[in-house]
C-alpha angles and dihedrals in degrees: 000000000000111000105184140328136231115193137102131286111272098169141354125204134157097285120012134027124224102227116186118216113183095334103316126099120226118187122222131195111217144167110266093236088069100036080055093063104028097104132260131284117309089007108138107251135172118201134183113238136191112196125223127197129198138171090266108025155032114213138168133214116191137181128186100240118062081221091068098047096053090054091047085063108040075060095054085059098069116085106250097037124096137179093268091046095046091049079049092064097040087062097054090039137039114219097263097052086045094058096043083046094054096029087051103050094240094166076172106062090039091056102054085071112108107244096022116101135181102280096039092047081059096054099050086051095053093041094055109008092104097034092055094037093093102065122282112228090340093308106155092218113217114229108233108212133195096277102038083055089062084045090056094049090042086055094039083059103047084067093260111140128254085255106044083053091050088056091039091048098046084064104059111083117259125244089359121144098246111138115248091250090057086053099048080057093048089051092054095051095061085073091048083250096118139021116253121249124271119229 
């Protein structure tokens, strides 16, 4: 199994990097968050990888922090997920607001990943809920409650990513008595679209 890889930049496309290491290109799938920031052409890089063999072929999907990896492939556990789904995921979400997501039951948010439905967003909810609950590399994960769950599908709707809910939705207090309207408003504050709410 290839770990990880330390080599140049050969290549970027949309969805994989060409690195050379010693002289040989390996291509590696990755989210395009991280593709994005990876660095330019020639530049010196060293990425995590988790290989994946099928019967047809051998491929590889990387990301820059061994945290990530590891998450990528506590997903890939689940039935239903597979490594393209899982890098998916990894591209609307970055790993923190994946694992408040999951941890905190956001059908929601999981479901505003392309690929992922209803039934398989529950799965992937009962599977690692408790295993994520914890924390996940010191991340402090957000409960999602009822309500905040109808915030998430009001901003969803409203044509806000699945990543830019999840934050909207972190800053609102948990559990408080604010009506579902109020925290709608708080939500869009947090863009600078609305004023927050007096009293």
């Amino acid at each position: 199994m290839i770990a990880s890889l330390r080599g140049t930049i050969e290549s970027l496309g949309n969805e994989a990097v060409v690195i050379n290491v010693g002289g040989v290109g390996f291509e590696v799938f990755m989210p395009v968050a991280t593709l994005l920031t990876l660095g330019g052409l020639g530049e010196n890089v060293r990425v995590y990888t988790h290989t994946h063999v099928r019967e047809d072929a051998i491929l590889l999907y990387g990301f820059s922090a061994q945290e990530d990896l590891e998450l990528f492939q506590i997903l890939i556990n689940v039935s239903g997920v597979g490594p393209k789904l899982a890098l998916m995921m990894f591209s609307t979400m970055n790993a923190e607001q994946l694992v408040s997501a999951i941890a905190g039951g956001s059908e929601e948010l999981l479901t505003s990943i392309p690929g992922i439905g209803k039934k398989l967003a529950g799965r992937i909810i009962l599977e690692l809920k408790d295993k994520l609950k914890s924390g996940w590399a010191g991340v402090k994960v957000v409960p999602v409650d009822e309500q905040d769950g109808e915030v998430v599908a009001a901003l969803l709707q409203l044509g806000y990513s699945a990543s830019e809910a999840s934050r909207a939705v972190s800053t609102i207090p948990y559990n408080s008595k604010l009506s579902l309207e109020d925290k709608l408003k708080r939500a869009l504050a947090y863009f600078g679209g609305v004023d927050t709410p007096r009293g």
